[in-house]
Every structure is written in C-alpha cells, then in structure tokens.
C-alpha positions in Angstrom: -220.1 32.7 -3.6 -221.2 35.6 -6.1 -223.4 37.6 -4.2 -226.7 39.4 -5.9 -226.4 43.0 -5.4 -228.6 44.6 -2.8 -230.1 46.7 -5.5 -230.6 43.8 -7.8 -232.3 41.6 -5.2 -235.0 43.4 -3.3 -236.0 40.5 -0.2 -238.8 41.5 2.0 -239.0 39.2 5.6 -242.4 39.0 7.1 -243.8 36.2 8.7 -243.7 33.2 6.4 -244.1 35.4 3.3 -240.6 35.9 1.1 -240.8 39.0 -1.8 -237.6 38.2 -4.3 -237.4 40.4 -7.2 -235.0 40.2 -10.1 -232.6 37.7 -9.2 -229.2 38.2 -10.9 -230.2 40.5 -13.0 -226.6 41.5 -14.2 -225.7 39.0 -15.5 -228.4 39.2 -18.2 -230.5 36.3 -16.8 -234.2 36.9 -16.5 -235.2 38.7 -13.4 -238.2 37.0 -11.1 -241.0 39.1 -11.3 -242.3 40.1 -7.5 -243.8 36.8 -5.9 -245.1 35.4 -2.7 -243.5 32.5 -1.6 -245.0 31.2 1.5 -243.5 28.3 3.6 -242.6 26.3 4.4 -244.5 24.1 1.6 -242.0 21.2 1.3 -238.8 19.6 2.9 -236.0 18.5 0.8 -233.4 15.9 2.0 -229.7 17.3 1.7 -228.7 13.9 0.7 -231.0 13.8 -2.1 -230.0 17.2 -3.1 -226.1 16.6 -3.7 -227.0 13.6 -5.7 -229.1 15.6 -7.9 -226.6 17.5 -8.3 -223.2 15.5 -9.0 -225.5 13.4 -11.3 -226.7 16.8 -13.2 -230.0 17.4 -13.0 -229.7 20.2 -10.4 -227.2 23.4 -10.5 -227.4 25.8 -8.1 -227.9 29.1 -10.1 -227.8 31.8 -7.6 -227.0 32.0 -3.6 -227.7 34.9 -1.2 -228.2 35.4 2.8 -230.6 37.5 4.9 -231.2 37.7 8.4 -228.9 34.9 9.4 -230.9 32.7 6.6 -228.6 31.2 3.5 -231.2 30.8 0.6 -229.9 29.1 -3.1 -231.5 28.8 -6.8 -231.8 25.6 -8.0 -232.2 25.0 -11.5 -233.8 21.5 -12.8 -231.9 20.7 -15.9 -233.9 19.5 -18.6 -230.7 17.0 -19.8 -228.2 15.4 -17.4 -224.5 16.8 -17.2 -222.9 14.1 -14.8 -219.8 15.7 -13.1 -217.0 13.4 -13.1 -216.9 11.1 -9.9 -213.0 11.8 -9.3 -213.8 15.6 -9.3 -216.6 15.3 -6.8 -214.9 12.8 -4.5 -212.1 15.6 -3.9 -214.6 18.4 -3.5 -216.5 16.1 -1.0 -213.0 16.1 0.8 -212.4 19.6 1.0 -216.3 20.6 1.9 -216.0 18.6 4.9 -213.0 20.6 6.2 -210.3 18.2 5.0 -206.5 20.4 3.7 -205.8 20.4 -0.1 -202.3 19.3 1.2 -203.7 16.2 2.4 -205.8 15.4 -0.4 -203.0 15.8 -2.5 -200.8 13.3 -0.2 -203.3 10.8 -0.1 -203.4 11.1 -3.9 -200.0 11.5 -4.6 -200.4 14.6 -6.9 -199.8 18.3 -6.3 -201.6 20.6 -4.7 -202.4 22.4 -7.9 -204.0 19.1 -9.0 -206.9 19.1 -6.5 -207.3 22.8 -6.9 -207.9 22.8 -10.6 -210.5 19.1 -9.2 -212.4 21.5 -7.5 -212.8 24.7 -9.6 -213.6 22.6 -12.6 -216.1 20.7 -10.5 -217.6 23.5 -8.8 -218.4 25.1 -12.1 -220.1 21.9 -12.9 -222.6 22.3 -10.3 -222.9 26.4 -9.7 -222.0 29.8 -10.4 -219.0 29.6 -8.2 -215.7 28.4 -8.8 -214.0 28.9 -4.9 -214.6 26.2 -2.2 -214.4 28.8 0.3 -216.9 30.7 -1.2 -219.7 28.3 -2.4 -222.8 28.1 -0.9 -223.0 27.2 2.6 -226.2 24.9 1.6 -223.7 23.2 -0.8 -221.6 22.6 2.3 -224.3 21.3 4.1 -225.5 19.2 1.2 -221.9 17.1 1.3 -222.2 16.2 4.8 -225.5 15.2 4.4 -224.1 12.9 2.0 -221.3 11.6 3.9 -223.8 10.7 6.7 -224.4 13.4 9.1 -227.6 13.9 10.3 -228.6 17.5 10.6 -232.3 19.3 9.9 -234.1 19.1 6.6 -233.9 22.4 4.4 -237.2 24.1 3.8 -238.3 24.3 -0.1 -240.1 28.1 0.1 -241.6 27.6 -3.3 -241.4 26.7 -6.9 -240.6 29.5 -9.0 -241.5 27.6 -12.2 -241.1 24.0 -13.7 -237.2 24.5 -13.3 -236.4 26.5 -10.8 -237.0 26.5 -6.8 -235.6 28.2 -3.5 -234.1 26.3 -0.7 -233.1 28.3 2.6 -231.9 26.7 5.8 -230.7 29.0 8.7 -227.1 29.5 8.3 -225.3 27.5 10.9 -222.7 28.3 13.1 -224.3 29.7 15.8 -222.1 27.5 18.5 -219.5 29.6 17.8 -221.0 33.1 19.2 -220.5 32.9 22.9 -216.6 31.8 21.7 -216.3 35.0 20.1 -215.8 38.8 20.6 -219.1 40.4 18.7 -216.8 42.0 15.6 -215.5 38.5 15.4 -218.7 36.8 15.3 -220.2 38.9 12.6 -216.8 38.3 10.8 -217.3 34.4 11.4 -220.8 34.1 10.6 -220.2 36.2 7.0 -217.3 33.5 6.0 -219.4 30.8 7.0 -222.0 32.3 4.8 -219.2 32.7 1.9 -218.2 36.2 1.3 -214.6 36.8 0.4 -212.5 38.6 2.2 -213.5 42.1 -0.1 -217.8 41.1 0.5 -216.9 41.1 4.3 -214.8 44.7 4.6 -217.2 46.7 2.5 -220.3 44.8 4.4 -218.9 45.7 8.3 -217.3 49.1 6.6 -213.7 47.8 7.7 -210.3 47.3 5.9 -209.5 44.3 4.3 -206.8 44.1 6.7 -208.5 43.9 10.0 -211.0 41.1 8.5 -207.5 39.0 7.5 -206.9 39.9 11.3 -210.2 38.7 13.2 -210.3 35.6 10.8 -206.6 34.5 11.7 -207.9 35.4 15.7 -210.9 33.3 14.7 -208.8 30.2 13.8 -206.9 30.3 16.8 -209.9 30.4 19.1 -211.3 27.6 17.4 -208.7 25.8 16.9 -209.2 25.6 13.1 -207.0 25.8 10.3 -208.8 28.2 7.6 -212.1 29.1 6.2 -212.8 25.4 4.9 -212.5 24.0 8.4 -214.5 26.8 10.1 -217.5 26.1 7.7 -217.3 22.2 8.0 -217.5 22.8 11.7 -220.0 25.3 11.5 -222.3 22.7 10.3 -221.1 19.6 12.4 -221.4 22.2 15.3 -217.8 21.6 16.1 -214.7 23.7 16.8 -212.1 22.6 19.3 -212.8 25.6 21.9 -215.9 24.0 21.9 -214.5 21.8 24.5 -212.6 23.8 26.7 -208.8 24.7 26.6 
C-alpha cells in the first residue's frame, strides 16, 4: 500500500461530513481541491467492484486509513485495460490467504513465477505492487468475488466523472480481545497494509519489535503471515478464534 503523507492529505471526521485535500500530491497528480463529501450517498457491491477492475475499467489510484476506516480512489477508465485472467486467478489465490508455495505446487512452476503473476497484476489494477500491502478494500473485493457474503462498502461521493471514494471500516476487529493492546494496534496496521517501516515510525518503535509482535501475532492466531491474517480479518477467522 503507498500511503499519502499526513501533510499531503489533510482528512477532517465529523459526523457524516469527509474534508480530503490534495490527494497524492507528490507524485505530481492533481490535488482535490477541499470538498464535502457527505454519506453515505450510495452502496457499491464488492463483487461488482473486482470485476470492474480485472476487466479494466476501474483502478484503484490512491488508498489511505483513518480512524479504523480504509478509504481507496477509484479511477473510471475511459478505455478498458483487461488484466490477464491467469494473473488474476493467482492473485485471487493469494488475497484469500492461500501460500505462494502452494500456488506454485498446484501449478507446477516456481515460487518466483507467481510472484512476478502478482506484482505484474497488481500494477494492472493499482498503485501497488506488494500483496501484503494492497489495499485492504482490494482484499475484501476478492472474497466478495469468491462468494463471501460480508457488508456493502459505502460510496462517500463522486469526486468527478472518473473518480470516486469507497471506505468500509477496516475489519479485523475479532482479533482484539485475542491480543495484548501493542499487538493489536500492530495487527490492525498490517491488516490495513503498512509495511513493516509504515508501522515502526507510526507506533515510534523499531523495526525489530514490530517483526517481533507480528511473529507473536501469527502464533496466537494460528496464521502463517500477513496474507493469512488479512484474509481472516475479513472472513472474521483466525484459529484462536476457537479456543486452544
């Protein structure tokens, strides 16, 4: 996930009322001037979403969180850019939790193979190139597809013809009372999508101790990595879930 600078993206909560200003400004894109975007005005169906998007007429531009919200930037393309169906059927696979090492069994190729299936396809679809660091909507999106029913996201607003701004309340939150607090706040930023950098400068901690609470993480949960824990997250799994 690349994540707007707090002094790029100015968000105000209040109410039902969301002030962005100058999204992504860095990256020489042209800010959003200051708007209102009340909501929520719409519903849009996950499913519906991830097909817009593998058959490229969406990309997600821009993702950020606030306040235990995940919001994203989708961009309407004005011509289609289909991603190819072998890509997106691996990145399916790994967005629902499942081990590159058992893609690549099933498929009888390397590991290498699927990783290179999923960077190229991410960067058909968004601004990020890491699995365990797309969007968390994105994540959402693919089970949605493959069938799980979970809550509508809310469409805020349009920003113009081409561009609109999904949140959904980041999920996860199953996974608090199976926690110690640090480890929470660790768990809910990786669900989220920081990297491992993102999440020691945001809890002012060394790299080292967030590689610590996310291996004791795992282990509570009986989950093997950041892929898993976010699949779960949004299944509202996690095998300590169910006892010992």
């Amino acid at each position: 996930m690349k994540w707007i600078p707090s002094e790029v993206v100015a968000i105000v909560l209040r109410m039902d009322v969301l002030h962005l200003c100058q999204l992504d400004a860095e990256r020489g894109s042209p800010s959003l001037s200051p708007l209102a975007l009340r909501g929520p005005t719409n519903n849009i169906d996950l499913e519906s979403l991830w097909r817009r998007l593998v058959e490229g007429q969406s990309f997600f531009r821009g993702t950020f969180s606030s306040g235990g919200t995940s919001y994203a930037v989708i961009r309407e393309l004005p011509e289609r850019r289909p991603v190819p169906p072998v890509g997106v059927r691996v990145l399916e696979r790994v967005l629902l939790g499942e081990q590159p090492k058992s893609i690549a069994a099933g498929l009888d190729c390397a590991v290498s193979t699927i990783s290179v299936h999923v960077t190229s396809t991410l960067l058909g679809l968004s601004d990020e190139s890491s699995a365990s660091r797309a969007s968390i909507l994105l994540v959402m999106a693919v089970h949605a597809a493959d069938g799980f029913v979970q809550p509508s996201v809310s469409v805020h607003a349009w920003r113009s013809g081409s561009e609109l701004i999904v949140s959904a309340e980041t999920p996860g939150r199953q996974f608090e009372p199976l926690l110690s607090p640090g480890e929470w706040q660790v768990a809910r930023l990786c669900i989220e999508g920081m990297s491992h950098v993102q999440m020691a400068l945001t809890r002012g901690t060394a790299r080292r101790t967030v590689a610590n609470q996310l291996a004791s993480i795992y282990q509570k949960l009986r989950l093997s990595g950041r892929s898993a824990l976010r699949a779960a997250a949004v299944r509202g799994g996690g095998a300590a879930a169910g006892g010992p």
